[in-house]
C-alpha positions as CSV (number, residue, x, y, z in Angstrom):
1,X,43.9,71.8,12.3
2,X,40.8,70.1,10.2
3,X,43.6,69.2,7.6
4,X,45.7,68.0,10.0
5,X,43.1,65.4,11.5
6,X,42.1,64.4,8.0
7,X,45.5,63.6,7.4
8,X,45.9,61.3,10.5
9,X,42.9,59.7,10.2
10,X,44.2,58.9,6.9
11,X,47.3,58.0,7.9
12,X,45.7,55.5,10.4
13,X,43.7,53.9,7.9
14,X,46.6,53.2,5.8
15,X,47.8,51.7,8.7
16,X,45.2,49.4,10.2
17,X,44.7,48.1,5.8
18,X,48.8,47.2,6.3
19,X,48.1,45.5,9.6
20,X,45.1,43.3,8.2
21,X,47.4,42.5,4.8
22,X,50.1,40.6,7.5
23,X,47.2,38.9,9.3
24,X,46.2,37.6,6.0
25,X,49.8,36.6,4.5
26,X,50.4,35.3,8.5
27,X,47.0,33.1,8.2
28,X,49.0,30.6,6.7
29,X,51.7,30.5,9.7
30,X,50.0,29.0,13.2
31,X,49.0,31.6,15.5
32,X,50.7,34.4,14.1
33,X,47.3,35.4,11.7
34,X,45.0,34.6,14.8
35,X,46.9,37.0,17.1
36,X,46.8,39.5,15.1
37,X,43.8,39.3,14.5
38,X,42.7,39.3,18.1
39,X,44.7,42.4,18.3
40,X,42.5,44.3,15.5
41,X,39.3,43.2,16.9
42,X,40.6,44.6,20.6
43,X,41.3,47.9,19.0
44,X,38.5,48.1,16.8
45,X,36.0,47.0,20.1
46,X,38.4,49.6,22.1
47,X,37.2,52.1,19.6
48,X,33.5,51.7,19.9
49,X,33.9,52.9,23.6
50,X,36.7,55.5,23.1
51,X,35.9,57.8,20.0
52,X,39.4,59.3,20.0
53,X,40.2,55.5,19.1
54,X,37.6,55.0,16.5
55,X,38.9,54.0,13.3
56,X,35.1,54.0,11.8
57,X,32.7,57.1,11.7
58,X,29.9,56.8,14.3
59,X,27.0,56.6,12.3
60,X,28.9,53.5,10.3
61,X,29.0,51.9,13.2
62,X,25.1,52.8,14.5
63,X,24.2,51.2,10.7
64,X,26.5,48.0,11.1
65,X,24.7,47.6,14.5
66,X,21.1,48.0,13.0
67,X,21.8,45.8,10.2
68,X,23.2,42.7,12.7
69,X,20.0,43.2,14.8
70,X,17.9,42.5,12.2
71,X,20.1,39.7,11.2
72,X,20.2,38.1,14.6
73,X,16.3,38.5,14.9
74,X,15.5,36.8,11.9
75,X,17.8,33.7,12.4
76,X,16.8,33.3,16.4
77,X,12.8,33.7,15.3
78,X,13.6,31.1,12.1
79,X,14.2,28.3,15.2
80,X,11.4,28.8,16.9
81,X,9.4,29.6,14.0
82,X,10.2,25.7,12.6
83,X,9.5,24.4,16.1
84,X,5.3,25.5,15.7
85,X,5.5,24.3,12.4
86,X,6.4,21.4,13.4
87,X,3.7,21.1,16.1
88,X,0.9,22.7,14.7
89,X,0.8,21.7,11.1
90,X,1.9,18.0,11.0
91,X,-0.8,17.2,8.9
92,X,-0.1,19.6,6.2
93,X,3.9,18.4,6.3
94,X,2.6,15.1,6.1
95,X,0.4,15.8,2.7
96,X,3.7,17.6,1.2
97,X,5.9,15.2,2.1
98,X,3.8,12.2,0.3
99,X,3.7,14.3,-2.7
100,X,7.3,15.1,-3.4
101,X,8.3,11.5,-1.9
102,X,10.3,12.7,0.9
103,X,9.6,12.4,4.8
104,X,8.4,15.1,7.2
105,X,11.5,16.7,8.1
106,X,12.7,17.0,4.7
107,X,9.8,19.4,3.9
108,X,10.6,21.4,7.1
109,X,13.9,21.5,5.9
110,X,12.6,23.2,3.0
111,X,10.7,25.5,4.8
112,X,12.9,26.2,7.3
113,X,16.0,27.4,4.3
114,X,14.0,30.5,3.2
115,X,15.0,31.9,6.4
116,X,18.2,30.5,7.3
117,X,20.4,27.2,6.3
118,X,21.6,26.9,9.9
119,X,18.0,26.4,11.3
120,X,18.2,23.2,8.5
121,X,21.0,21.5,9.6
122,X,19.7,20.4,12.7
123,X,17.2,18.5,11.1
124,X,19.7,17.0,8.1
125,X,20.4,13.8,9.6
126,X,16.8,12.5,10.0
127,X,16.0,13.0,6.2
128,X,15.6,10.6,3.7
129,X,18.7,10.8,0.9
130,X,16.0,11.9,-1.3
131,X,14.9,14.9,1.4
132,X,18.6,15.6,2.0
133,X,19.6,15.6,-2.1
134,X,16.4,18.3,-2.4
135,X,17.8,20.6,0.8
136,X,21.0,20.6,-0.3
137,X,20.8,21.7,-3.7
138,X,17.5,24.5,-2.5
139,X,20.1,25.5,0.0
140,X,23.3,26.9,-2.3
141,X,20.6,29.3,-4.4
142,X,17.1,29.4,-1.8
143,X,18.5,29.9,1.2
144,X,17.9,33.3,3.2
145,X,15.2,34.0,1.1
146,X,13.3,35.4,3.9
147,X,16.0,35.8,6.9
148,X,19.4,37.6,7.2
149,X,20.4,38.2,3.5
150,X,17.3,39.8,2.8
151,X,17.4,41.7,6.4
152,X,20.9,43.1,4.9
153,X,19.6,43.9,1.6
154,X,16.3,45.6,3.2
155,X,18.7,47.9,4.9
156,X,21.5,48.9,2.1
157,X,19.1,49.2,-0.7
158,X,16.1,50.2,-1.9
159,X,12.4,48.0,-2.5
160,X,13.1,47.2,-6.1
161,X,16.3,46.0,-5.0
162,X,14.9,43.7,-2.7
163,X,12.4,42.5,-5.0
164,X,14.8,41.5,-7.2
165,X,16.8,39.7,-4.8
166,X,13.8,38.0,-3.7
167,X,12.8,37.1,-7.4
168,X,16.8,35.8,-8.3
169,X,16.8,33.8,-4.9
170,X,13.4,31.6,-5.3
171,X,14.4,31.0,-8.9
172,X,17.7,29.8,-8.2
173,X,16.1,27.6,-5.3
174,X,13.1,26.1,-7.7
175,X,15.6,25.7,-10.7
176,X,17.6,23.5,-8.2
177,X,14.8,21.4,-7.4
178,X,13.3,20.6,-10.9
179,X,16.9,19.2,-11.5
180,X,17.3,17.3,-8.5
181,X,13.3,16.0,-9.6
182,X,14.7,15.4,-13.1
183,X,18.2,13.9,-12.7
184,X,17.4,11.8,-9.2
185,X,14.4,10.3,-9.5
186,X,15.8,6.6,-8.6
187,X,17.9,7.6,-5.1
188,X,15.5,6.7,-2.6
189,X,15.8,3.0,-4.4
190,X,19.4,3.2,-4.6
191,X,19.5,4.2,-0.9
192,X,17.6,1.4,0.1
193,X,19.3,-0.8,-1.7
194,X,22.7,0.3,-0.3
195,X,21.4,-0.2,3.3
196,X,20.4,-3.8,2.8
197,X,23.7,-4.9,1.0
198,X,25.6,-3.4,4.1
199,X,23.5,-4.9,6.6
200,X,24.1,-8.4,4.5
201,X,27.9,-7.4,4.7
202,X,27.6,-7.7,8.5
């Protein structure tokens, strides 16, 4: 009997991997992909509640939902987290912001990537270009430092690990920025400069 559960479990497997190749090749075809889709996500949520149904062992699931908590924390608390910055140590963002030549919100932006990108974004549009050249390059390597990548990697691996993800991901992040400092020194003048000759236009 133990064989023969193996082999349907198997066999289901096999089954749900075909199911997921046709939602891929059907992504290209209009609501074909996303049905399908929709369909595997109903069964696989179905399963959660019904064990019979389960396509996943339990305590893959109980891990998948410990990791996403973490996840979830980190990212909601990075909001907030920006928010008290903000308030409480404007004077500081002030004195950073004068020495790398950027305003207030770029330097929060900064800030505000080591934990996530998405808590950045908001705050893209009142940058200077200068400000939004530096977040955008600190972004592709720095970001998540400090928030859900490293919430994921805390729970699949062990500290040295995670140290060295930490180490790789602030390097990336400063590398970035001593080229944007090297090879943009003259935007903020060629921003400026672009604003008056459209404002002449009109």
């Amino acid at each position: 009997m133990a064989g023969k559960g193996v082999r349907a479990g198997g066999t289901m497997n096999v089954c749900i991997a075909v199911l997921l190749c046709f939602a891929l090749l059907g992504a290209l075809d209009e609501g074909s992909g996303g049905r399908l889709g929709v369909l595997l996500f109903c069964w696989m949520t179905w399963g959660l509640f019904v064990p019979e149904w389960s396509v996943m062992p339990p305590d893959v699931v109980e891990e998948v939902l410990v990791i996403i908590l973490k996840i979830t924390i980190i990212v909601c608390g990075s909001l907030v987290a920006g928010r008290l910055v903000l308030a409480k140590c404007s004077r500081w963002l002030e004195w950073a912001a004068s020495r790398l030549g950027v305003n207030e919100y770029a330097v929060l932006g900064l800030l505000t990537s080591l934990v996530s990108s998405v808590s950045m974004l908001p705050l893209y549009p009142r940058m200077d270009a200068r400000g939004r050249m530096i977040n955008a390059a600190f972004t592709v390597s720095g970001a998540f430092v400090l928030g859900g990548q490293m919430a994921f990697a805390a729970g699949v691996a062990d500290g040295r690990a995670v140290a060295a993800y930490f180490a790789t991901k602030l390097a990336g992040g400063l590398l970035a920025l001593i080229l944007v400092f090297c090879f943009a020194k003259n935007t903020e003048a060629v921003y400026t400069t672009d604003i008056s000759v459209t404002q002449g236009q009109k």
